[in-house]
N, C-alpha and C positions, 0 to 999 in steps of 0.2 A: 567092726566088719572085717572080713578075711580078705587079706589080697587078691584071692580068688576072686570071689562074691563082688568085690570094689571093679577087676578088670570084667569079669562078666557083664556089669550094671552099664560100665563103660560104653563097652560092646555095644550093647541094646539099644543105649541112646544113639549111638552115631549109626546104628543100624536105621532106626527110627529118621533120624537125619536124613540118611540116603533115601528113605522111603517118600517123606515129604519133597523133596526135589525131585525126585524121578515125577510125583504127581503132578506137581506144578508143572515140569515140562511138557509131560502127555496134555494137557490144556493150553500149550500156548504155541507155535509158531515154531518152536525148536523139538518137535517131536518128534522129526526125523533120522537124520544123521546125529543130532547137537543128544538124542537123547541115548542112542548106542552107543557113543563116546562116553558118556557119562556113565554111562553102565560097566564100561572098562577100565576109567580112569578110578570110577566108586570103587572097586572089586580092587584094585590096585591100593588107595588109600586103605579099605579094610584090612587088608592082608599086612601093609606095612603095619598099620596101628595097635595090629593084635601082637608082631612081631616085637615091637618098639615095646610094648608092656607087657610081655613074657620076660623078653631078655634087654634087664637093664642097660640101655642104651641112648643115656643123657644126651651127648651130643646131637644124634639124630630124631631124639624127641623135641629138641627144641625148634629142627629145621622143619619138624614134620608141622609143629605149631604155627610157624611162621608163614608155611606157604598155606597152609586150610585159611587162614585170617586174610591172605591174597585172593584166595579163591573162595570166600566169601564176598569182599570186595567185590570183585571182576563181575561174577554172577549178579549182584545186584544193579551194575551197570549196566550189564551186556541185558537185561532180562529187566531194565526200568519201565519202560511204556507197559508189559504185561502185568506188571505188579502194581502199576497203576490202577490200570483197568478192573482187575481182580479184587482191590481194594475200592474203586468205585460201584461194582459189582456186587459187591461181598447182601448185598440184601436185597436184590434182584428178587421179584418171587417167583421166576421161574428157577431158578436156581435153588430156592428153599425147598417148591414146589420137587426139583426132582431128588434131594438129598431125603426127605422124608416123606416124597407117595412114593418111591423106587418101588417098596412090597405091597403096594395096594393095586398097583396099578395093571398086573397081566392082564385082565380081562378086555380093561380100557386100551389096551398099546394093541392087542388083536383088533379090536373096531376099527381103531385109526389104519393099521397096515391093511385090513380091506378095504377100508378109503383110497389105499395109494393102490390096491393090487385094480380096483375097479377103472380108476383114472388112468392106468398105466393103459389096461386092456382097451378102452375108449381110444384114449389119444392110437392103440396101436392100430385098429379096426378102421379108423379115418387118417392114416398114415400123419399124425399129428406131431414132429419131432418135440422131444422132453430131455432134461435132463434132473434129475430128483437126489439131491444126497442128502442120507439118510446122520443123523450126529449120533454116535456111540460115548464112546468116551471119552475122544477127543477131540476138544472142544474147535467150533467151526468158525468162532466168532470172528477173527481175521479175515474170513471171507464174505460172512454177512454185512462187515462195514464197506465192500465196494459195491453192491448189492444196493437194495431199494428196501426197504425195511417195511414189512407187512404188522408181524405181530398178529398172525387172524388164527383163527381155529381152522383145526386141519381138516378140508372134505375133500371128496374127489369133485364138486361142482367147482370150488375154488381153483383146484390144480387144474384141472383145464381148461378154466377160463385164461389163465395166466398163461398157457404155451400156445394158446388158440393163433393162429396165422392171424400176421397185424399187430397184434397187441404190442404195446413197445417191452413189454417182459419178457416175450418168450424166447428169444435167442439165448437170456444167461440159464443160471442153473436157478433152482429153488431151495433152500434150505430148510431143512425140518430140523426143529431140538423137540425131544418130549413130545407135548400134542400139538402144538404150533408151529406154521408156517411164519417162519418169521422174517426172513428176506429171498426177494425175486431177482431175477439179472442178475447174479451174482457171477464176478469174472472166477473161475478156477483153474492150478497153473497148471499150464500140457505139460504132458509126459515127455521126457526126450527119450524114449526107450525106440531105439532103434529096429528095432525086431515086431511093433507092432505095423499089420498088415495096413500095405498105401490105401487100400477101399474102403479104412475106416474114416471116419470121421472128425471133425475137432470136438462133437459132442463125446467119444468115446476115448477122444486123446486126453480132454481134459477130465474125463472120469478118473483116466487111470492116474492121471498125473495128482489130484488130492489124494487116490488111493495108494502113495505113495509116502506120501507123510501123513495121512492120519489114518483113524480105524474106522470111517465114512462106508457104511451101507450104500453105493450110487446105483441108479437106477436108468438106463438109457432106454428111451425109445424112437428108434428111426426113422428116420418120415419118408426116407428112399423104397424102404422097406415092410415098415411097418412091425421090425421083430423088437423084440425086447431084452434086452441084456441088464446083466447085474456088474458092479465090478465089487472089487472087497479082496483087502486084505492084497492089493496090487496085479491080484489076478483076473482077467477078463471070463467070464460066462456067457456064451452070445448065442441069440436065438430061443431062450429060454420058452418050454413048454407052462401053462397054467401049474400045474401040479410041481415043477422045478420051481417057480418064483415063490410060491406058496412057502414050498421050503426055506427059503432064502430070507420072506418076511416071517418066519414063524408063524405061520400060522396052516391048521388043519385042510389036513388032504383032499380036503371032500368037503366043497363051499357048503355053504349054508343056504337055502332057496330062494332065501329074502335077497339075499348077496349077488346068487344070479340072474335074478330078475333085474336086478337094479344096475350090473352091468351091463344089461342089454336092451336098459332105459333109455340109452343115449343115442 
């Protein structure tokens, strides 16, 4: 094998390396700050290593080995309780469930998100406050363990029973993975972003504040008001019209008749 071909394979693998840890992080707890760091210190490590095996540079190949072996170490410390979890986890069948229906599933993940567009417009019409985060790809589980743990199938009769005035649920947030509601009450931490407006709320503070470390679809509905807002991706959307949320859940412009009948069931 050509020195070439030997540093290229190199390459791959530790590219491969950096791939797997960046995944891991976007599912756990460190997906915010801990995982752009890692994206600059990775990018830093690469660039040495390609350096280090272009041009023979013994002494600092050996320091380079020395500290990756450190920071192999450290990560599996700093990152034990999630690697626990993960490894307890690892045969969850919701988690099988979503690695192989991911390509079955469009038609089914549109029914559920008019589950959530019908429940949102209910709870908004009877000024019923909500807060609904939506699990993308990174993982929400940290928040469902201070949460009340459901596990039910997603409807919009369920979601509103759960934020219904009274109920001991309905203050925290609700958590959705896949098609499951899977925990209620769930605490999510505020934002400290100074610049959002004092008339908002803590439902819309602690939107924004998960919408900061992870990539959570959330969903507010105000009971002052009755409007409905989206947050995502750390940005606030407030007052959302039917045909904007639509967009928001993917799903088509132009409900279906059965859809609108059945929000206007409640």
């Amino acid at each position: 094998m050509s020195l070439l071909l030997k540093n290229a394979l190199e390459i791959l693998i530790l590219t491969g390396l950096f791939y797997v840890v960046l995944k891991f992080l976007l599912e756990t707890r460190g997906t915010g700050v801990i995982r752009g760091l890692t994206i600059v210190v990775g990018g830093g490590f690469l660039v040495f290593f390609v350096l280090i095996k272009t041009i023979p540079l013994p002494h600092l190949d050996h320091m380079f080995s020395e500290v990756v072996r450190i920071a192999v170490v450290a990560l599996i410390v700093i990152f034990a309780p999630e690697i626990r979890r993960a490894i307890t986890h690892i045969g969850d069948h919701r988690v099988i469930g979503r690695l192989f229906g991911r390509f079955l599933r469009s038609q089914r993940d549109q029914e559920l998100m008019e589950q959530i567009l019908v429940a949102t417009q209910n709870m908004a019409r009877n000024r019923i406050g909500a807060i609904i985060a939506i699990e993308q790809m990174a993982s929400l589980a940290p928040y469902t363990l201070k949460g009340t743990p459901l596990d039910s199938d997603l409807n919009h009769l369920l979601l509103e029973s759960i934020f219904f005035p009274g109920n001991p649920l309905h203050d925290g947030a609700v958590v959705v993975q896949g098609e499951r509601i899977v925990a209620a009450g769930c605490v999510l931490p505020l934002s400290d972003n100074e610049t959002i407006s004092k008339r908002l709320g803590t439902r819309h503070r602690a939107a924004l504040g998960l919408s900061e470390v992870t990539d959570a679809l959330i969903l507010i509905v105000s009971e002052e008001t009755g409007a409905i807002s989206v947050v995502y991706e750390g940005r606030l959307y407030l007052d959302l019209k039917e045909t904007e949320l639509r967009g928001y859940l993917g799903l088509p412009k132009r409900p279906r008749t059965e859809n609108s009948e059945l929000a206007h069931a409640s």
